[in-house]
C-alpha positions as CSV (number, residue, x, y, z in Angstrom):
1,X,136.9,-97.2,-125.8
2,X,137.1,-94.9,-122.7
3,X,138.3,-91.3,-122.7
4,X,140.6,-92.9,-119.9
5,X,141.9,-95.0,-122.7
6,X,142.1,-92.9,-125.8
7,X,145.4,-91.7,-126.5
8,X,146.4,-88.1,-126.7
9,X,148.7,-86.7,-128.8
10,X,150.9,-83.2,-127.3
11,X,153.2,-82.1,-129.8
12,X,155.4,-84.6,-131.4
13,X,154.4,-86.6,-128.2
14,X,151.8,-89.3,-128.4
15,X,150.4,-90.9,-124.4
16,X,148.9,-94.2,-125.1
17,X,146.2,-93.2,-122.4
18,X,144.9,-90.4,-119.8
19,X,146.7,-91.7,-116.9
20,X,149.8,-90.1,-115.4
21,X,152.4,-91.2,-112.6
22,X,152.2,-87.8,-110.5
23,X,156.1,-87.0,-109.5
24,X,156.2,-88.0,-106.3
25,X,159.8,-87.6,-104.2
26,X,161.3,-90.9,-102.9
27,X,164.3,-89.0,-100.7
28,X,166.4,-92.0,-101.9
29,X,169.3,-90.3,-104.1
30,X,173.0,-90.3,-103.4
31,X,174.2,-87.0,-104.0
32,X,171.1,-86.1,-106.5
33,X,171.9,-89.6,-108.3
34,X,169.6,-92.0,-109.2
35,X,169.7,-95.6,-108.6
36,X,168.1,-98.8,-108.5
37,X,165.4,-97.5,-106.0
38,X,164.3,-94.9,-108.8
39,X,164.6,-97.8,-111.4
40,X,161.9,-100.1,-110.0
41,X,159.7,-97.1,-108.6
42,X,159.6,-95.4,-112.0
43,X,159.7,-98.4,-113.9
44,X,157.2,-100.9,-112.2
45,X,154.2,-97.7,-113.4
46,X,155.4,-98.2,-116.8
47,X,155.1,-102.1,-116.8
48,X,151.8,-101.0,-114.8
49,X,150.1,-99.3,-117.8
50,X,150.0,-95.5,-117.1
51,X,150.6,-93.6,-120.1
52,X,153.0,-91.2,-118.6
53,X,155.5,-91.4,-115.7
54,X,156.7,-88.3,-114.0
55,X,160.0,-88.5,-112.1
56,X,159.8,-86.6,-109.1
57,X,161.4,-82.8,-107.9
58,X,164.8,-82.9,-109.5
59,X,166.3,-80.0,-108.2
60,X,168.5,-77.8,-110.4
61,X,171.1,-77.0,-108.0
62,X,172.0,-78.7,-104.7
63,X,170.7,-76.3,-102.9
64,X,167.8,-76.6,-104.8
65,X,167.1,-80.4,-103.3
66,X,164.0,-80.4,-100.4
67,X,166.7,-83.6,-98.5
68,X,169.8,-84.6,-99.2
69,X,168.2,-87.1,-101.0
70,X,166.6,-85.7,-103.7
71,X,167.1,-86.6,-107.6
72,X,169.4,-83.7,-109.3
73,X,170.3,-82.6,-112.5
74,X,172.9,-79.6,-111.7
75,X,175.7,-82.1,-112.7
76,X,176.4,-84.3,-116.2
77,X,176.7,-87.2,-114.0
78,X,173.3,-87.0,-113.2
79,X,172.5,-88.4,-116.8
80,X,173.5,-91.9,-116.7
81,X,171.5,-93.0,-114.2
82,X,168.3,-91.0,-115.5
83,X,168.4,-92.3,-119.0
84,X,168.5,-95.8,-117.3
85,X,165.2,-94.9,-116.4
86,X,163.6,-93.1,-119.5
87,X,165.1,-95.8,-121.6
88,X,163.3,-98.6,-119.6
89,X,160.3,-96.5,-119.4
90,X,159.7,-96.2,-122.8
91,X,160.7,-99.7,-123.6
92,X,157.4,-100.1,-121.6
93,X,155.4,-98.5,-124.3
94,X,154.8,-95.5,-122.2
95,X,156.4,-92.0,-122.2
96,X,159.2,-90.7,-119.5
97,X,158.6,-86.9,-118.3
98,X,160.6,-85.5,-115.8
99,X,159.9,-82.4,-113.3
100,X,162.7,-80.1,-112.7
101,X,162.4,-77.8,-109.5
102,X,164.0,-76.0,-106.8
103,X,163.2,-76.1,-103.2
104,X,163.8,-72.4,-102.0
105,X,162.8,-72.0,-98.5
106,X,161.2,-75.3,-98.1
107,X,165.4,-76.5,-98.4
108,X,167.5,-78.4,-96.4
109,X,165.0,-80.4,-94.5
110,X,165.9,-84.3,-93.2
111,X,163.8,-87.1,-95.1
112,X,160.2,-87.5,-94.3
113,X,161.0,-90.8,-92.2
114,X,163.5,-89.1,-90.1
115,X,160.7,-86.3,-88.8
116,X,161.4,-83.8,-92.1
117,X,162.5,-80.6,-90.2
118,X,164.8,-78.3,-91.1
119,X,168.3,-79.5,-91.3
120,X,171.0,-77.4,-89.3
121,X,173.7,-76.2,-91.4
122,X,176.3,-77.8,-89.1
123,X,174.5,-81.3,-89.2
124,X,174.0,-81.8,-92.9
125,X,171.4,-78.5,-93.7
126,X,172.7,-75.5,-96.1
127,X,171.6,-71.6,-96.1
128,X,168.1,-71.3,-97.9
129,X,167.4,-69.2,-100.9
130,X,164.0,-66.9,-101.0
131,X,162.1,-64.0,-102.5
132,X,162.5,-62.5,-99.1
133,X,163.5,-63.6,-95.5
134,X,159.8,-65.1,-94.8
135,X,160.6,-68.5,-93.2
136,X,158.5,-71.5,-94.3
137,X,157.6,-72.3,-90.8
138,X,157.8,-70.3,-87.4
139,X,161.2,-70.8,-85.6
140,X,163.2,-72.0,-88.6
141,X,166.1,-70.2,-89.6
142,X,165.2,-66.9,-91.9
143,X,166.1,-67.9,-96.1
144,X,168.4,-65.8,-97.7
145,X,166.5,-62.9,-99.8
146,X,168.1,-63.5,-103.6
147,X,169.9,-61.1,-105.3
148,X,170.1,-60.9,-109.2
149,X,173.0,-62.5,-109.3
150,X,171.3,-65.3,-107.7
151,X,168.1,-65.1,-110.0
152,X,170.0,-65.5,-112.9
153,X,172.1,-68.5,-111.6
154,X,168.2,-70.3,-111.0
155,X,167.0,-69.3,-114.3
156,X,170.3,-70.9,-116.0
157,X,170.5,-73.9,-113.3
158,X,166.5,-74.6,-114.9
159,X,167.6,-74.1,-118.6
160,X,170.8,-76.7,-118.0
161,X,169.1,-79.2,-116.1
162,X,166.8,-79.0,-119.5
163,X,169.4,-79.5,-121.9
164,X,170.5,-82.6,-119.4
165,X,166.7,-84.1,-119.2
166,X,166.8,-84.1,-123.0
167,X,170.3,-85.8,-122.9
168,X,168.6,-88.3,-120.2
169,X,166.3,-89.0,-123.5
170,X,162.9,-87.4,-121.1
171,X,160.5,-86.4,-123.6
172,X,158.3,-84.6,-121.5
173,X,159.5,-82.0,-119.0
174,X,157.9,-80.1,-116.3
175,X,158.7,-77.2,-114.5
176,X,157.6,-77.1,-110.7
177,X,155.7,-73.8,-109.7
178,X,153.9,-75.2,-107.2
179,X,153.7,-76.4,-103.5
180,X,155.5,-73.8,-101.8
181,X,159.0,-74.1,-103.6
182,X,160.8,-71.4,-104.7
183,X,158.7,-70.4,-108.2
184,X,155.7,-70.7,-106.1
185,X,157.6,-68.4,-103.3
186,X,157.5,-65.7,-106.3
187,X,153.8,-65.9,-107.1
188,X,152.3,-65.9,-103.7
189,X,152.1,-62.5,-101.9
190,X,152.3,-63.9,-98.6
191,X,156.0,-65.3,-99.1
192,X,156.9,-62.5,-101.6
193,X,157.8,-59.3,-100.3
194,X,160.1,-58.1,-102.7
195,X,159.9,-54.4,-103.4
196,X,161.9,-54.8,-107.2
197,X,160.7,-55.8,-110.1
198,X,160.5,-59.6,-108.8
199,X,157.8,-58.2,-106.2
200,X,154.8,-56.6,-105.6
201,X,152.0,-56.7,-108.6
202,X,150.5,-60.0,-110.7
203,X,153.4,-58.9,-113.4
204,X,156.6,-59.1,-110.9
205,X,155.4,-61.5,-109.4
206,X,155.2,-64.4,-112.0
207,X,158.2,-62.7,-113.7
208,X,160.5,-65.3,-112.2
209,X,158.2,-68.1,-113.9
210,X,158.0,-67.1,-117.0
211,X,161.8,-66.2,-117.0
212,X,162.6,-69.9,-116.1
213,X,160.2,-71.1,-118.6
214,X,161.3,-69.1,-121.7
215,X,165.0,-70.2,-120.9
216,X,163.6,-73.7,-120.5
217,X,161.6,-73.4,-124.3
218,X,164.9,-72.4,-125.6
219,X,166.8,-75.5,-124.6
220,X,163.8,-77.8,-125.1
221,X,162.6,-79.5,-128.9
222,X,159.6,-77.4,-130.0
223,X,158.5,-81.1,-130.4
224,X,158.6,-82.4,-127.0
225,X,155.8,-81.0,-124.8
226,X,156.4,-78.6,-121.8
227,X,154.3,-78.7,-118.8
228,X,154.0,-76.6,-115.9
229,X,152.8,-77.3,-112.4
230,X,150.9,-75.0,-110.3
231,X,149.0,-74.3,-106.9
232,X,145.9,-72.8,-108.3
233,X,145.7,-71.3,-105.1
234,X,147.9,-70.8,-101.4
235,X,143.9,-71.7,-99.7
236,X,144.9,-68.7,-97.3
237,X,143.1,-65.1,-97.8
238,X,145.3,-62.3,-99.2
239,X,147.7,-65.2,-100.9
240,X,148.0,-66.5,-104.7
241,X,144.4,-67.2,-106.2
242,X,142.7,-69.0,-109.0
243,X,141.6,-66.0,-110.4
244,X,145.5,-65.0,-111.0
245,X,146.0,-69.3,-111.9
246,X,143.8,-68.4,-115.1
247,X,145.4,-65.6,-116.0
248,X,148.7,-66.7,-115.4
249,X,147.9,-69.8,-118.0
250,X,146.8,-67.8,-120.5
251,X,149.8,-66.3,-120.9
252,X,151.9,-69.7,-120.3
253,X,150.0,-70.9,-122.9
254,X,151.4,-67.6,-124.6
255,X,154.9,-68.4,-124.2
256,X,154.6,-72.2,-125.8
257,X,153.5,-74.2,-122.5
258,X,151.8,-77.3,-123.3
259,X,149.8,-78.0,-120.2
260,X,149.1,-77.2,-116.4
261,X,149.2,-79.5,-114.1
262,X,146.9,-78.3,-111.6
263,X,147.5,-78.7,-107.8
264,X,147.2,-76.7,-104.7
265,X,148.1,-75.1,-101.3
266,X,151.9,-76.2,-99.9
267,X,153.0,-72.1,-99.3
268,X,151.2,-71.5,-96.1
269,X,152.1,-74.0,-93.7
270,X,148.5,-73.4,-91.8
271,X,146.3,-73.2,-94.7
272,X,143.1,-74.8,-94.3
273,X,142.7,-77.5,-97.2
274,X,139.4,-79.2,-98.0
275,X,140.3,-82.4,-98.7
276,X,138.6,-84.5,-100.2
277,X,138.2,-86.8,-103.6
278,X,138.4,-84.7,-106.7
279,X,138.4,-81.4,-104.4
280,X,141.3,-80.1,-107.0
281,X,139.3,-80.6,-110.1
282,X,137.8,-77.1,-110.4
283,X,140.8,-75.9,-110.7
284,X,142.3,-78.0,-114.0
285,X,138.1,-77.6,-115.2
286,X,138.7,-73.1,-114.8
287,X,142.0,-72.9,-116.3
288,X,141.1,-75.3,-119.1
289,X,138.9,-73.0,-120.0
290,X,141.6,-70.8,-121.0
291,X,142.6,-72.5,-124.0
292,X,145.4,-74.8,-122.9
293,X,145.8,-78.7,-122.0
294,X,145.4,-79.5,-118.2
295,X,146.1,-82.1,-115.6
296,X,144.1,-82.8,-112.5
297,X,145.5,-84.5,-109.2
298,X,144.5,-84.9,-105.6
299,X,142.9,-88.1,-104.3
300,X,141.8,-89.8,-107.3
301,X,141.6,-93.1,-106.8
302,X,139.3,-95.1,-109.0
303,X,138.7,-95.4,-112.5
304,X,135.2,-94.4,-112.8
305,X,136.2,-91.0,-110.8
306,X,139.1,-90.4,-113.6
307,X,136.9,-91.3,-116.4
308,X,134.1,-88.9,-114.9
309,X,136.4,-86.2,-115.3
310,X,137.8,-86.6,-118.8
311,X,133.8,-87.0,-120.1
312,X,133.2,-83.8,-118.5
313,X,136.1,-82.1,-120.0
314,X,137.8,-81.3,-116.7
315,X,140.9,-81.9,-117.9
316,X,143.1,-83.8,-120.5
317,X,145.3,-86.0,-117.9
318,X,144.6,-87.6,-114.9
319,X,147.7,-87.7,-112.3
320,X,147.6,-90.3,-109.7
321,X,150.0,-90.3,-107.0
322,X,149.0,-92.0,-103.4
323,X,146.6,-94.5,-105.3
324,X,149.6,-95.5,-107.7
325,X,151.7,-96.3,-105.1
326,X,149.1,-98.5,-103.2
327,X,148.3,-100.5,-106.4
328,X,151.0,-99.4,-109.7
329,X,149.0,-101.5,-111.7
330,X,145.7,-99.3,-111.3
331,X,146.1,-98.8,-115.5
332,X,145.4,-102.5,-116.0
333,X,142.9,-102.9,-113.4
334,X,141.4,-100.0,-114.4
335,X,141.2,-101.0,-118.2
336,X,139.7,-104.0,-117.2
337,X,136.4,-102.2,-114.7
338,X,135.8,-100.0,-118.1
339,X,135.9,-102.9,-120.4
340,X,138.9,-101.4,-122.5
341,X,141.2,-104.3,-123.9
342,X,144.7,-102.6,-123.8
343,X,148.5,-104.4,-124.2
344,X,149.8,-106.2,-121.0
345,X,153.5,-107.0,-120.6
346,X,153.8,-110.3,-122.6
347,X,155.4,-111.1,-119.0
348,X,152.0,-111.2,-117.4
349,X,149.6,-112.2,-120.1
350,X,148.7,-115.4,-118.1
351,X,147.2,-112.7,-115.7
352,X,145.3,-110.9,-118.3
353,X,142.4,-112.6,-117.7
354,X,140.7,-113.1,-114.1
């Protein structure tokens, strides 16, 4: 069998394979709910193979959402509709994982198809929340610099919108650090000019992080895993590097964290990204290296380029995102160009074989 294939066991968790549905936001909630949309999205990668499916950004508190249509989990009517979805998930034979997030000054923008700028707060946009008063891009309005107050009601808006993924029935949960949202606002120098103890060196800095994720340990089974997404790096001199990225997992890993789910860039709205396939791998590959389970994402898009890097012990997870939503049954196709025989839907068995 291929590493691709081979299942891997996290905690009390086990993936039937390597491959992950990457959260990706669909801007298609009412009011942070989810609905049929979210249903079929989520649920067609199950039928399609993966071993895990991520739902996308679910923001914590409403301010929290990147549009007004984000997914939410700041309310107990939030859980109906989610468990929906974990519960068809798993009926699927694969496992439902959730990522929980807040936006902080990358808020109140309009959907992606209706241009994505900065909503104004008297046409459907609310006040964003920030280290500092460092706007994501030039011109928008300045965020609001958070007081303690305010850090604590993030830290307990994470923690509850824990205790409400595990009522959903999610067995896998993810906390968003990455991007350019608010837990990456705190790492990153260059949108972090606090002067407290929130600011300044490596040590303020990710104390925000490991605040949210020691609340979120406490509300979540030991059993189910806990995975953290990062931006190894902002791409942009003086800002948050991979050097800090190992040393930060190390001491995730520390504080109970499963796995890191290693992305990039999404802070500095002119960084200069070299894209290309696989160009994120070094960074799951270095920060593996410290010990603890990682995830690599960013333009794979074939199985022999997944498989590559699971033989060469890049990382333990592959996380597709763009590819899976070209083709969501890349897992079957996949099994079948590395001559793995894996379960189909009993659905589509007449399609099992060409």
């Amino acid at each position: 069998m291929s590493r691709l294939f081979s299942p891997l066991t996290i905690k009390g968790i086990t993936l039937r394979n390597r491959i992950v549905t990457s959260p990706m936001c669909q801007y298609s909630a009412t009011d942070g709910k989810a609905n049929d949309w979210h249903l079929v999205h989520l649920g067609t990668r199950a039928v399609g193979g993966v071993g895990l499916v991520i739902a996308e950004a679910t923001a914590v508190l409403p301010e929290g959402r990147i549009t007004p249509g984000d997914l939410g989990l700041w309310s107990d009517e939030h859980i109906d509709g989610l468990r929906r979805i974990a519960h068809f998930i798993h009926s699927q034979g694969a496992v439902a994982a959730i990522q929980i997030a807040h936006a902080g000054r990358k808020a109140s923008c309009a959907v992606p198809w209706q241009g994505g700028r900065q909503l104004d707060q008297n046409n459907g946009g609310w006040q964003t929340v920030a280290p500092g008063d460092i706007p994501f891009l030039p011109g928008e309005r300045a965020p609001e610099p958070l007081s303690r107050e305010g850090i604590q009601r993030i830290i307990s808006g994470f923690a509850s919108a824990a205790v409400r993924a595990l009522a959903a029935d999610f067995r896998v949960i993810e906390i968003h650090g990455a991007h350019g949202y608010l837990l990456h606002e705190f790492l990153s120098p260059l949108s972090n000019n606090r002067t407290d103890e929130y600011g300044g060196s490596f040590e303020n800095r990710i104390r925000l992080l490991t605040q949210v994720t020691e609340a979120v340990r406490k509300e979540w089974p030991a059993s189910n895993p806990l995975f953290v997404r990062i931006s190894a790096t902002d791409w942009s001199e003086g800002g948050w590097s991979l050097e800090e990225s190992v040393k930060l997992a190390g001491i995730l890993k520390d504080m109970g964290v499963d796995l890191i789910d290693c992305s990039s860039g999404g802070n500095i709205h002119d960084a200069k990204i070299p894209v290309a396939p696989v160009y994120q791998v070094p960074f799951s590959d270095a920060i593996r290296k410290t010990g603890i389970l990682t995830g690599a994402v960013g333009f794979i898009t074939t199985a022999p380029q997944a498989e590559t890097i699971l033989q060469e012990e890049k990382a333990d997870l592959v996380l597709l995102a763009k590819e899976l939503l070209r083709n969501p049954y890349f897992a079957l196709n996949a099994a079948r160009d590395l001559g793995d025989d894996v379960e189909w839907p009993v659905q589509y068995l007449r399609a099992k074989k060409a």
